[in-house]
N, CA, C and O of each residue as an XYZ file, in Angstrom:
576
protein
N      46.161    112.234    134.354
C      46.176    113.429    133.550
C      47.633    113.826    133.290
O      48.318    113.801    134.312
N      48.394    114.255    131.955
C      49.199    114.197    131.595
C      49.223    115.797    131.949
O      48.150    116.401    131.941
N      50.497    116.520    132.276
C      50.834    117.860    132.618
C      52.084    118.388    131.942
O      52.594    117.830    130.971
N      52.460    119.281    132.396
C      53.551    119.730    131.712
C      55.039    119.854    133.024
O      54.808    119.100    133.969
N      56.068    120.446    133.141
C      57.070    120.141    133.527
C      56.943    121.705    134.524
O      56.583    121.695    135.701
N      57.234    122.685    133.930
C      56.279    123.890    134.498
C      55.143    124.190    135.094
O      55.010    125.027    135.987
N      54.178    123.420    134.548
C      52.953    123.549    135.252
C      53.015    122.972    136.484
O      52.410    123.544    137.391
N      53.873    121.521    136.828
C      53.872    121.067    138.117
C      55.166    121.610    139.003
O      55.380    121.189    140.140
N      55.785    122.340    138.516
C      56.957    123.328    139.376
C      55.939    124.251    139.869
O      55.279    124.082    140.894
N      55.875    125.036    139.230
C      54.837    126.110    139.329
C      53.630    126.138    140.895
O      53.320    126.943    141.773
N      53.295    124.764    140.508
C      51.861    124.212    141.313
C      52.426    123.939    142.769
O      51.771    124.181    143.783
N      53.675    123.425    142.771
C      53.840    122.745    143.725
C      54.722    123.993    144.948
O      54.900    123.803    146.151
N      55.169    125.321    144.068
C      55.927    126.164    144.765
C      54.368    126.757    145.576
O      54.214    126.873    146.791
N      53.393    127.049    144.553
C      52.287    127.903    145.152
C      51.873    126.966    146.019
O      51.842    127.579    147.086
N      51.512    125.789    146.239
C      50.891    125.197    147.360
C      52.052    124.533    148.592
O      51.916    123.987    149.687
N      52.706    124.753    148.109
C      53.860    125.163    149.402
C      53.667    126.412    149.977
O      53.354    126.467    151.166
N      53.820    127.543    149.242
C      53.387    128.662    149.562
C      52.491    128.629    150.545
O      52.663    128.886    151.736
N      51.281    128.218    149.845
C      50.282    128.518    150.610
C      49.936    127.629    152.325
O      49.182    127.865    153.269
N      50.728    126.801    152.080
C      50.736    126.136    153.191
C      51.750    126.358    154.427
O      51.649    125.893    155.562
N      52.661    127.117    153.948
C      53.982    127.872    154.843
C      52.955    129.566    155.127
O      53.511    130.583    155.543
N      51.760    129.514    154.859
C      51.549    131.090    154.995
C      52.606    131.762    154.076
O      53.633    132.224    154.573
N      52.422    131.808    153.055
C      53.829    132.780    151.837
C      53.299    133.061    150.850
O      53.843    133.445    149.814
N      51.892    132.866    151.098
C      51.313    133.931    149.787
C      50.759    134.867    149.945
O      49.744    134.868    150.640
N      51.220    135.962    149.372
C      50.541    137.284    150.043
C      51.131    138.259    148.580
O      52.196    138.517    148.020
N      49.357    138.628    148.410
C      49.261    139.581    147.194
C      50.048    140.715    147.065
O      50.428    141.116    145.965
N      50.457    141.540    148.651
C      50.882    142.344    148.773
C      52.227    142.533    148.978
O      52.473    143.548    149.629
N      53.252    141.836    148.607
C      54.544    141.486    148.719
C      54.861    140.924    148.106
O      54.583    139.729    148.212
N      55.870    141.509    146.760
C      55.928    141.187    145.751
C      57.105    139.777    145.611
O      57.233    139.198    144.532
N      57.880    139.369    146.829
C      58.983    138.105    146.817
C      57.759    137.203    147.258
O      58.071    136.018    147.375
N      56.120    137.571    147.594
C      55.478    136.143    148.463
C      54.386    136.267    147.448
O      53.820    135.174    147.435
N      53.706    137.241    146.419
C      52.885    137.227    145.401
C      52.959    135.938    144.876
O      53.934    135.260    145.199
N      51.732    135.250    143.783
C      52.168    134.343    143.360
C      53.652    134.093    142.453
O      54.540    133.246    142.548
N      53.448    135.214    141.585
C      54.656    134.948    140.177
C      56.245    135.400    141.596
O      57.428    135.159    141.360
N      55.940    135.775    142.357
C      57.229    135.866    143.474
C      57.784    134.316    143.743
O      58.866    133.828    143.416
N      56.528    133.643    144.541
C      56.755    132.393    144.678
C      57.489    131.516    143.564
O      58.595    130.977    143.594
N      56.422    131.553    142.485
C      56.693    130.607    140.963
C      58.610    131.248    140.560
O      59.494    130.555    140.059
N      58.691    132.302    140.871
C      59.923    132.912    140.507
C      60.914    132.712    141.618
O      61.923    133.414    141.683
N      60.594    131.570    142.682
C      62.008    130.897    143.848
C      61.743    132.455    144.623
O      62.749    132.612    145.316
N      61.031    133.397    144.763
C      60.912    134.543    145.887
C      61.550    135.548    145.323
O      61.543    136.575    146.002
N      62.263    135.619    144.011
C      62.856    136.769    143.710
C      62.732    138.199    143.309
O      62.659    137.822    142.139
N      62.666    139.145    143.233
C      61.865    140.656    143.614
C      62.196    141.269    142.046
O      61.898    142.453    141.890
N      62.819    140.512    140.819
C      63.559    141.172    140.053
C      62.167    140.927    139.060
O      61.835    141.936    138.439
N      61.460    139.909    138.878
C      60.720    140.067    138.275
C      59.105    141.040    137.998
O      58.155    141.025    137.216
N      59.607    141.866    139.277
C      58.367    143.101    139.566
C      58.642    143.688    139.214
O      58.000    143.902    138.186
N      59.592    144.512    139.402
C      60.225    145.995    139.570
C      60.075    145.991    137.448
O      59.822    147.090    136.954
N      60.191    145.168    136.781
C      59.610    145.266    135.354
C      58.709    145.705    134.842
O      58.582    146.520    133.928
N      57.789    144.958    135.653
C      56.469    144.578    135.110
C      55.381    145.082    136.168
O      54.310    144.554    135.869
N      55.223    146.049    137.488
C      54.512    146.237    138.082
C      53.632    147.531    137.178
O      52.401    147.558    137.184
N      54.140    148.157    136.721
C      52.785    149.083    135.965
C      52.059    148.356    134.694
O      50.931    148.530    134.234
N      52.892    147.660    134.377
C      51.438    146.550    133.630
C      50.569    146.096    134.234
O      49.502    145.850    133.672
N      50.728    145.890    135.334
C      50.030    144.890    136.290
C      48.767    146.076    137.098
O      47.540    145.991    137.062
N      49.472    146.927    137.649
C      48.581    147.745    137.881
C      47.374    148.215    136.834
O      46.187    148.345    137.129
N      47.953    148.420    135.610
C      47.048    149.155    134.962
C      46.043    147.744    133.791
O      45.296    147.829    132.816
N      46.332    147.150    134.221
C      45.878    145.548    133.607
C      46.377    145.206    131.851
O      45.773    144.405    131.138
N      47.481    145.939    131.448
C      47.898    145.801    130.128
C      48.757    144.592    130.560
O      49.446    144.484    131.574
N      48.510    143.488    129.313
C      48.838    142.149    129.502
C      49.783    142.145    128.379
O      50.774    141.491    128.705
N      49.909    142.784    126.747
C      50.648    142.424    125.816
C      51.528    143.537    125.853
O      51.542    144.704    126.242
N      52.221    142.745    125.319
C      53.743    143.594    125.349
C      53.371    144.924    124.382
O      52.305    145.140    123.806
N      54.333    145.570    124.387
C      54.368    146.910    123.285
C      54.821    146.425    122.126
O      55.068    145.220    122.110
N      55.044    147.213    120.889
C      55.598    147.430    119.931
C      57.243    147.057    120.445
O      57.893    146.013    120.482
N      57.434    148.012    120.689
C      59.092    148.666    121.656
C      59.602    147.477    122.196
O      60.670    146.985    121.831
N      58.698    146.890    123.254
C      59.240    145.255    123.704
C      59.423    144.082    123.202
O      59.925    143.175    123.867
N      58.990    143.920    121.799
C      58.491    142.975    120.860
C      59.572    142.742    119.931
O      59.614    141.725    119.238
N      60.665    143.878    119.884
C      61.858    144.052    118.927
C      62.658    142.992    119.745
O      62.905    141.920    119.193
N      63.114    143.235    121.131
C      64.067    142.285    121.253
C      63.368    141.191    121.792
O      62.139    141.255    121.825
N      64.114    139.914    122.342
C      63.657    138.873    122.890
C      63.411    138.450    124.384
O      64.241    137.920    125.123
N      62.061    138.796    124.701
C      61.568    139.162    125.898
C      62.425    138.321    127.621
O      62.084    137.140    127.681
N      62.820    138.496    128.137
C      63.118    137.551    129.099
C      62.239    136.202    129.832
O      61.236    136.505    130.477
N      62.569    134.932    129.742
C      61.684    134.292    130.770
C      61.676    133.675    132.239
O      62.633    133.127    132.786
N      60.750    133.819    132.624
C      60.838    133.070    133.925
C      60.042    132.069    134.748
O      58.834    131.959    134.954
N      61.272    131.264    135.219
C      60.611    129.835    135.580
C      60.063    129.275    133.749
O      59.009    128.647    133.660
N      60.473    129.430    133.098
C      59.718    128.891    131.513
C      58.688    129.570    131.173
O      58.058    129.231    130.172
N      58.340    130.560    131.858
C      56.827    131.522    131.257
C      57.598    132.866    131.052
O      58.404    133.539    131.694
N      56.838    132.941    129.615
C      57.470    134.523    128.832
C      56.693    135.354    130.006
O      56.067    135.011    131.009
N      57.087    136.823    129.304
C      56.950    138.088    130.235
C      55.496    137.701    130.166
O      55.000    137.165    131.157
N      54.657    137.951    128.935
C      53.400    138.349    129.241
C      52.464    137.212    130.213
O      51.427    137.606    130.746
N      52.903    135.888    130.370
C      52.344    134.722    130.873
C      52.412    135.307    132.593
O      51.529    135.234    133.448
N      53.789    135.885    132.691
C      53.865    136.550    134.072
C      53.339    137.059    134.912
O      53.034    136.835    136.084
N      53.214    138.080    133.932
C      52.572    139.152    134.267
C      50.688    139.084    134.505
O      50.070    139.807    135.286
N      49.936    137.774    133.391
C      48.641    137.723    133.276
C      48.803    136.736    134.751
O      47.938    137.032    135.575
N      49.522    135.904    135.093
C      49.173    135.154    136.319
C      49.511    136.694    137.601
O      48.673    136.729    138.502
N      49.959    137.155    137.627
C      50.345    137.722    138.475
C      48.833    139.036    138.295
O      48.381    139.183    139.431
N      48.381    139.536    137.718
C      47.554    140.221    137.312
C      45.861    138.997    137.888
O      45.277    139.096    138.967
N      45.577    138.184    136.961
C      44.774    137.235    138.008
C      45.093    136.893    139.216
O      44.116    136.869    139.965
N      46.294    136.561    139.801
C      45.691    136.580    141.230
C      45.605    138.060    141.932
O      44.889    138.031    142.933
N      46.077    139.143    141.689
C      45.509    140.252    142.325
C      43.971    140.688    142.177
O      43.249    141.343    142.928
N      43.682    139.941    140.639
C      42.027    140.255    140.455
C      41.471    139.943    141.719
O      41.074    140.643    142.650
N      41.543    138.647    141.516
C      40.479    137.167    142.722
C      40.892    138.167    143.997
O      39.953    138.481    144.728
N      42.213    138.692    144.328
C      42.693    138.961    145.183
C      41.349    140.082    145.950
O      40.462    139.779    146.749
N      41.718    141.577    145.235
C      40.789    142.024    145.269
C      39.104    142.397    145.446
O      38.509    143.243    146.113
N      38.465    140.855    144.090
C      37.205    140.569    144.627
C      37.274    140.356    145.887
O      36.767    141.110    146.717
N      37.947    139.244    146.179
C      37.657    139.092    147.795
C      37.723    139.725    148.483
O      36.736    139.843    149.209
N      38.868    140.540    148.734
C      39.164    141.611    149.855
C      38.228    142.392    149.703
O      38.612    143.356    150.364
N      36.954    142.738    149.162
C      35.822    143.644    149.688
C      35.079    143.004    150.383
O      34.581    143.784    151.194
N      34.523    141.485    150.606
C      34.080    140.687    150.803
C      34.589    140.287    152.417
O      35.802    140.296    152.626
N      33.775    139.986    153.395
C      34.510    139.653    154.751
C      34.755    137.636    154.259
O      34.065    136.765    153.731
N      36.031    137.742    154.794
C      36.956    136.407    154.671
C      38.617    136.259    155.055
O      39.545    136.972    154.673
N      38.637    135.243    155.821
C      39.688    135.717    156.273
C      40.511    135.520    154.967
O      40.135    135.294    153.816
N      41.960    135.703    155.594
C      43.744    135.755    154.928
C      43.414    134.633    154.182
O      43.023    134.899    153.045
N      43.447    133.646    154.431
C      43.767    132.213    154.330
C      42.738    131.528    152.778
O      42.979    130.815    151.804
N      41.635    132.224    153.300
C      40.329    132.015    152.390
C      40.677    132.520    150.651
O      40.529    132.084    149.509
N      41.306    133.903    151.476
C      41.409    134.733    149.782
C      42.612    134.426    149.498
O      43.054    135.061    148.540
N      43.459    133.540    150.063
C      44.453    133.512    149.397
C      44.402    132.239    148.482
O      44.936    131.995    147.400
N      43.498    131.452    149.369
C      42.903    129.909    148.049
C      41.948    130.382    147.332
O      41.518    129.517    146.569
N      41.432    131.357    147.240
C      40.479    131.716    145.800
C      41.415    132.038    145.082
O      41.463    131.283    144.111
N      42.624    133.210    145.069
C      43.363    133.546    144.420
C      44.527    132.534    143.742
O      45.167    132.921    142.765
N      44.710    131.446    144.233
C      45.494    130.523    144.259
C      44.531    129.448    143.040
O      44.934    129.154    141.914
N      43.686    129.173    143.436
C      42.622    128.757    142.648
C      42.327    129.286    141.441
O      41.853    128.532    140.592
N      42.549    130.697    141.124
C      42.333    131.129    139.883
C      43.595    131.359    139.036
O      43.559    131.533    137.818
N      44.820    131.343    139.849
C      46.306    130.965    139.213
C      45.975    129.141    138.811
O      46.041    128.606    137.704
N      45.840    128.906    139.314
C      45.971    127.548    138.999
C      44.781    127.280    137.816
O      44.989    126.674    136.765
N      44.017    127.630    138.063
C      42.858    127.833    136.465
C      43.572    128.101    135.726
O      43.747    127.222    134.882
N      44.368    129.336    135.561
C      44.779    130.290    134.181
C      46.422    129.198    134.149
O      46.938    129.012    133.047
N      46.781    128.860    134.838
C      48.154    127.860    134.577
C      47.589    126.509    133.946
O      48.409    125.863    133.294
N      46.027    125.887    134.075
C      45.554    124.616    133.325
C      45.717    125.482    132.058
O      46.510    125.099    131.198
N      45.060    126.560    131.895
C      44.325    127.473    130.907
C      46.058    127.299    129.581
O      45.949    126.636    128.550
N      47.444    128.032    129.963
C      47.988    128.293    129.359
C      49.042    126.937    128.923
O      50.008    127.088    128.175
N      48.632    125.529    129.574
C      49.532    124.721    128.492
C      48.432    123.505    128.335
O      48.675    122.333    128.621
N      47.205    123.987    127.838
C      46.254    123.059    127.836
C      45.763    121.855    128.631
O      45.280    120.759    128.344
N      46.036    122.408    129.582
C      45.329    120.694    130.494
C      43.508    121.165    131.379
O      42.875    122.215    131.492
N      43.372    120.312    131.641
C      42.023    120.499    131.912
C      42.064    120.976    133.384
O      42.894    120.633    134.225
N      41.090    121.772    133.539
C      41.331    122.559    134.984
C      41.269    121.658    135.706
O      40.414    120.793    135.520
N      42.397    121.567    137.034
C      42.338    120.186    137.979
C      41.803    120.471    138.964
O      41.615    119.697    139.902
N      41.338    122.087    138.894
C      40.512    122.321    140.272
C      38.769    122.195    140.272
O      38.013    122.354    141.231
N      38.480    121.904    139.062
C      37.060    121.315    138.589
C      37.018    119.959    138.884
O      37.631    118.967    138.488
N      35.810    120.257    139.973
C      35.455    118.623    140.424
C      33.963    118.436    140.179
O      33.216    117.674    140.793
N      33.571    119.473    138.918
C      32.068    119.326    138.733
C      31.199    117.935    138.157
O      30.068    117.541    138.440
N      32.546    117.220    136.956
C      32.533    116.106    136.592
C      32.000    115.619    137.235
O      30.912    115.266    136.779
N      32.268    115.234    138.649
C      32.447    114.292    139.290
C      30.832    113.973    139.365
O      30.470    112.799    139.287
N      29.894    114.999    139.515
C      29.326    114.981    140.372
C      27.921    115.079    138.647
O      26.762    115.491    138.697
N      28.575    114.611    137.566
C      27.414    114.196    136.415
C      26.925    112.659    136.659
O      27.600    111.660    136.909
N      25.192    112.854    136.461
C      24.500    111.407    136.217
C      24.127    111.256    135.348
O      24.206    112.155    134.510
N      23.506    110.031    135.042
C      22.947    109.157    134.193
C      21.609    108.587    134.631
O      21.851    108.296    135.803
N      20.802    108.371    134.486
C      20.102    107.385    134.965
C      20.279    107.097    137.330
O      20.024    106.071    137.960
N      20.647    108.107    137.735
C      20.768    108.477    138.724
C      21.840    107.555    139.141
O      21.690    107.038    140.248
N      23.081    107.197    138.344
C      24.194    106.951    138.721
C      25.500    107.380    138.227
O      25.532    107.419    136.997
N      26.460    107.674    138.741
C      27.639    108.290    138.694
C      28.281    108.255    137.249
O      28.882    107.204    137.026
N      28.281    109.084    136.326
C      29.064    108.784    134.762
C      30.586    108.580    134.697
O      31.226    107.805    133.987
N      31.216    109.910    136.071
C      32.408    109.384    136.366
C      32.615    108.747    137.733
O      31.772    108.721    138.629
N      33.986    108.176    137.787
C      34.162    107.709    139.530
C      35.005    108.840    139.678
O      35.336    109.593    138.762
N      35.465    108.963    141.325
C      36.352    109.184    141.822
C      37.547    108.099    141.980
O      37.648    106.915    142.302
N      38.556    109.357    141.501
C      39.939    108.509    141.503
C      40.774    108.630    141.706
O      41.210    109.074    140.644
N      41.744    108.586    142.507
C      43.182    109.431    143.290
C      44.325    108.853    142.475
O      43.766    107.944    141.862
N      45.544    108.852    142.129
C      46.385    108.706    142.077
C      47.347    108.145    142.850
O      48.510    108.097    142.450
C-alpha cells in the first residue's frame, strides 16, 4: 500500500507514543497532534477553543492570511485530528476500560481520519480479510 510521507511520520510518532505510555488526551505536549507536533505546546494554546467547542473551519478573519502548518497538516487538519481523538477519547471514558484501552481506540480513530485525509485506505480495517467466496478466502493475509 502506497502512503504518503506525513502520514507515516505522523503514524510512527503516535505508536511510539503509545507504546512509551505518551499519549494522553489530557496533556496537551502528550495529546495526539502534541505527539505528531515532536511534543510541542505551541500548537494548543491556538487552537484549544476550537477544539473544545468542535468548530473545525477556519473563520472568515483566519482565511485572509496564510494559515500556519504543522508537521505538513494545515491548521484545520490539526485541529480535526486533535478534536477526533478527544471524541473516541471521551466515548470511552464513560465506559469502564482501562488507560491503555482508550488510548488505542483513540489512536485508532486518528489513524482512520489520517487514512481519511490523504486518501489511503484505512490500514486499521482488517474486515477484508475476513470476505468469502464459495467458503474460501477472496483475500490472503500478507505482511510486508
Amino acid at each position: 500500500m502506497k502512503t504518503t510521507k506525513r502520514f507515516e511520520d505522523a503514524v510512527t510518532k503516535l505508536y511510539t507514543a503509545f507504546h512509551n505510555n505518551e499519549l494522553n488526551a489530557f496533556d496537551c505536549k502528550h495529546c495526539a497532534v502534541g505527539n505528531i507536533c515532536d511534543v510541542k505546546q505551541d500548537w494548543f494554546i491556538h487552537h484549544v477553543n476550537k477544539i473544545k467547542s468542535g468548530i473545525i473551519e477556519l473563520t472568515n478573519e483566519e482565511s485572509l492570511y496564510s494559515p500556519p502548518r504543522y508537521k505538513d497538516y494545515s491548521e484545520d487538519e490539526i485541529v480535526k485530528i486533535e478534536y477526533v481523538f478527544l471524541s473516541e477519547w471521551a466515548k470511552e471514558k464513560s465506559k469502564k476500560g482501562g488507560d491503555k484501552e482508550i488510548q488505542f481506540k483513540g489512536l485508532c480513530a486518528v489513524v482512520e481520519y489520517l487514512c481519511e485525509l490523504d486518501n489511503i485506505p484505512n490500514v486499521m480495517d482488517f474486515t477484508s480479510l475476513f470476505y468469502t467466496e464459495d467458503n474460501k478466502a477472496v483475500n490472503q493475509l500478507q505482511f510486508n
